[in-house]
Structure formats: structure tokens, C-alpha cells
C-alpha positions as CSV (number, residue, x, y, z in Angstrom):
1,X,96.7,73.4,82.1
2,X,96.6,76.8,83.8
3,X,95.2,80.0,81.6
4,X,94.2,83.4,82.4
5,X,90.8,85.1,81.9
6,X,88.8,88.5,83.7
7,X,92.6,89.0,85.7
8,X,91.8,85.7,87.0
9,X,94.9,82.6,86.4
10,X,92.6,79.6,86.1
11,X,92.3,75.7,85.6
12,X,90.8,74.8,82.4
13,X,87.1,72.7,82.8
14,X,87.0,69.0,81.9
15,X,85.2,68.0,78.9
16,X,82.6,66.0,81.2
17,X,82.0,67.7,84.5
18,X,81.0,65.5,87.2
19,X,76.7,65.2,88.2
20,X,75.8,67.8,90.7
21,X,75.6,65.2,93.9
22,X,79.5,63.9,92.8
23,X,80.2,67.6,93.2
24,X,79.3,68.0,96.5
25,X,80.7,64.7,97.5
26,X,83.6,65.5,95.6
27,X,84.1,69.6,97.3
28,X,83.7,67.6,101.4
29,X,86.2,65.5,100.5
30,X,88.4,67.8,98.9
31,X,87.2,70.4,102.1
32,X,88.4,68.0,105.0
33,X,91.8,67.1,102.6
34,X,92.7,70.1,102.9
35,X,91.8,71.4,106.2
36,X,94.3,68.4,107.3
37,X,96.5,69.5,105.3
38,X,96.5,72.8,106.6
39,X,96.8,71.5,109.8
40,X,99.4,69.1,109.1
41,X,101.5,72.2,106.9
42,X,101.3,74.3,110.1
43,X,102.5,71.6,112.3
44,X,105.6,71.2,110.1
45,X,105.9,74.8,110.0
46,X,106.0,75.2,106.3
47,X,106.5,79.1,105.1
48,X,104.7,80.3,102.3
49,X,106.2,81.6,99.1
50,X,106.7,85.0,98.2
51,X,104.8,85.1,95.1
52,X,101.4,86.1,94.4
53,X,97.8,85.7,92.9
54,X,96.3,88.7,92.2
55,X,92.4,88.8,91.1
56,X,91.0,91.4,89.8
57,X,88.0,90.4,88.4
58,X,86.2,87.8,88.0
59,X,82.6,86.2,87.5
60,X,82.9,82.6,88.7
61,X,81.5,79.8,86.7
62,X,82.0,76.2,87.1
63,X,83.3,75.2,90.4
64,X,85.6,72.5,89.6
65,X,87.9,74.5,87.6
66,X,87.8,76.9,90.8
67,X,89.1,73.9,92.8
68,X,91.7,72.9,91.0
69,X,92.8,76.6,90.8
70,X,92.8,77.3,94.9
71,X,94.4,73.5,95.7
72,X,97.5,74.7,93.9
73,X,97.4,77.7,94.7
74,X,97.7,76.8,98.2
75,X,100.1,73.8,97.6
76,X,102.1,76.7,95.8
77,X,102.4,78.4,99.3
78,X,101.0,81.9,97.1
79,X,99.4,85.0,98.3
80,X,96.1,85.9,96.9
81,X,95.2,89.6,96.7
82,X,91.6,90.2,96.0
83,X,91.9,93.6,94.2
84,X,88.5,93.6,92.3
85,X,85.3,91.5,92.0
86,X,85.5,87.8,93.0
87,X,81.9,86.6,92.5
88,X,80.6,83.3,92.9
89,X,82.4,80.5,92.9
90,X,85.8,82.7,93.1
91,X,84.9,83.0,96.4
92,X,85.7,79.6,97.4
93,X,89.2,80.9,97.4
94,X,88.1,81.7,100.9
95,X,87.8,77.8,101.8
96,X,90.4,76.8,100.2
97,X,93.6,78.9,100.8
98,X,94.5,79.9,104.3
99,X,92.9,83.1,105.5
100,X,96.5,84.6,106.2
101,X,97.4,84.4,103.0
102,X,94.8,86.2,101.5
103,X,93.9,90.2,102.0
104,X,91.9,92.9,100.0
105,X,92.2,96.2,98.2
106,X,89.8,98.9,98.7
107,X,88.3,97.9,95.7
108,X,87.8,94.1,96.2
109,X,84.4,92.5,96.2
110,X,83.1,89.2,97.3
111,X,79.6,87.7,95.7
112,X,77.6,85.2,97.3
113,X,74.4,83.6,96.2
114,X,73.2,79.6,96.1
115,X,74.7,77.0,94.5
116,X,72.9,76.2,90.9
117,X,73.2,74.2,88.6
118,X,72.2,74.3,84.6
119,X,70.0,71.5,83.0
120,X,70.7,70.4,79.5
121,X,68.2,73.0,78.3
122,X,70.7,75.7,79.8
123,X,67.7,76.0,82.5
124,X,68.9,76.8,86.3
125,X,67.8,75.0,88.9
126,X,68.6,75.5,93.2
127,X,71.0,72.7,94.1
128,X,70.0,73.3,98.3
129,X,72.9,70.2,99.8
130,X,76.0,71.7,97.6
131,X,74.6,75.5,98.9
132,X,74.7,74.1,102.6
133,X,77.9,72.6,102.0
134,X,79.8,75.4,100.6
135,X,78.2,77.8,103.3
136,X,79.8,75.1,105.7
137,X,83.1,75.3,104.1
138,X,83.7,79.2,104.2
139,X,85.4,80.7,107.7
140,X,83.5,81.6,110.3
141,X,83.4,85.5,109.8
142,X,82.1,85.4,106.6
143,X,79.1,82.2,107.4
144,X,78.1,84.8,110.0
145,X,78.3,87.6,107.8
146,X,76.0,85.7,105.2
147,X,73.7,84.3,107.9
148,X,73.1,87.9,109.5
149,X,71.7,89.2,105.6
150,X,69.6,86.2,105.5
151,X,71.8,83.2,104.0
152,X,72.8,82.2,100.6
153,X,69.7,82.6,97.9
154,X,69.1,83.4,94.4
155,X,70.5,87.1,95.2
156,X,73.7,87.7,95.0
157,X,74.9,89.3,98.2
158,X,78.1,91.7,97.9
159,X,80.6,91.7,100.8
160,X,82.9,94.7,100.7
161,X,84.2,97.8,102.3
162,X,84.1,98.1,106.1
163,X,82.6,94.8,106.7
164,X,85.1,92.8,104.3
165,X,87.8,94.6,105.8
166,X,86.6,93.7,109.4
167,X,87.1,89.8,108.1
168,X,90.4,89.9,105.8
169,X,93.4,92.4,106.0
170,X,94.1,95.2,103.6
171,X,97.3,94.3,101.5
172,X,100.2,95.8,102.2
């Protein structure tokens, strides 16, 4: 089921999300899926639709609902417009749906920090494989533009302005 919430559409969480380690297994194999399917959508020469995701703000949260979101997104053939903040685990948009399909607004903001995860006593807790794996997963531009400010952390880094518009297009 799809909702809306913070201008972001969104997939709604399972009941029972996965252990952390099945979520990293889970995000490379859902990684090199679709990186073949890119490839394969290319070779085939499939055109995107005209249609449009536009997000305008949002905080992130769980990363399986994030998933779900981009894979049809980018099955959908959709153009994402990042028009606001995308913190988190919105940014995974960036792995997920082709980089020319996606461009910014003057006000768009990406967040980056390290993967955590939340123990039963809602403690957080550095999660060091899935934060290696989802630095792996992003393009090249923006893994050097994290590396350069000292890789993912506990701080949240902000990529926006000049140096996101030296990465991603401004929208037409």
C-alpha cells in the first residue's frame, strides 16, 4: 500500500521488520537486482514515463519501506525531483533510481550520516557493515563527496547548493 507523509509518497513498514544483518543482505541483493536491471532496461532501450515524484521533505526512517518506494518508482519509469530535504534513508533514492532521472531545486538537500539501528529499549546503536554497504551503493560523485568530509558518522552531513548541483541536474 502506497501513502503520503512530509511531501514524501511512501511504502507502508511491515509489522516485523527484518534483523539488521537480513537488512544488509537483503539491500546487496536488492542493489545488484537492480543494477542488472538497469543495465538490462537500457539495453532494451526502455523510455521512461512522463510522470513524476516530487519530494519535498522528508526525514527518512526505516529503510525497507524506502526500498520498496524507489524499486517502483523506478520500475514506474518516474522522475524524482528533489525539491526540499531528503535526509537519511531518502537518500537511497540515489542508489536506486537512475541518476538521469533524478535532478534538484535550489532548495533540495541531501542528509547523510551512518546506518543505525534501534534496540528494543529504543537505544541506537552503529550498525558499521550496512553503513559500508550503503556508502558502496550510492554513485560515484556523491561516495567521493562523502569520503572528501570524512565518511559517513554519527553527523549528519548536508549535500546541497553548488556541490549537489555539480553531481545532479537542476530541474527543468
Amino acid at each position: 500500500m502506497v501513502g503520503y507523509a512530509n511531501g514524501l509518497r511512501f511504502a507502508h513498514p511491515s509489522a516485523n521488520p527484518p534483523y539488521e544483518s537480513e537488512l544488509v543482505e537483503s539491500f546487496m541483493r536488492r542493489i545488484a537486482f537492480l543494477r542488472a536491471l538497469m543495465l538490462a532496461s537500457a539495453l532494451l532501450g526502455v523510455t521512461p514515463a512522463a510522470a513524476e515524484i516530487r519530494i519535498i521533505q522528508s526525514p527518512g526512517g526505516q529503510v525497507g519501506p524506502f526500498l520498496d518506494l524507489f524499486e517502483k518508482v523506478r520500475e514506474s519509469g518516474e522522475r524524482v525531483v528533489i525539491d526540499g530535504p531528503c535526509l537519511s534513508a531518502c537518500t537511497l533514492v540515489l542508489s536506486i533510481v537512475p541518476g538521469e532521472r533524478i535532478c534538484v531545486t535550489k532548495r533540495a538537500v541531501l542528509g547523510f550520516h551512518a546506518a543505525r539501528s534501534v534496540d528494543r529499549r529504543g537505544r541506537f546503536y552503529a550498525e558499521p557493515e550496512a553503513s559500508v554497504a550503503v556508502l558502496a551503493a550510492y554513485p560515484g560523485p556523491v561516495r567521493d563527496w562523502i569520503s572528501r568530509r570524512g565518511g559517513l558518522s554519527s553527523r549528519l552531513l548536508l549535500l546541497k547548493g553548488r556541490d549537489l548541483a555539480a553531481i545532479y541536474p537542476r530541474c527543468r
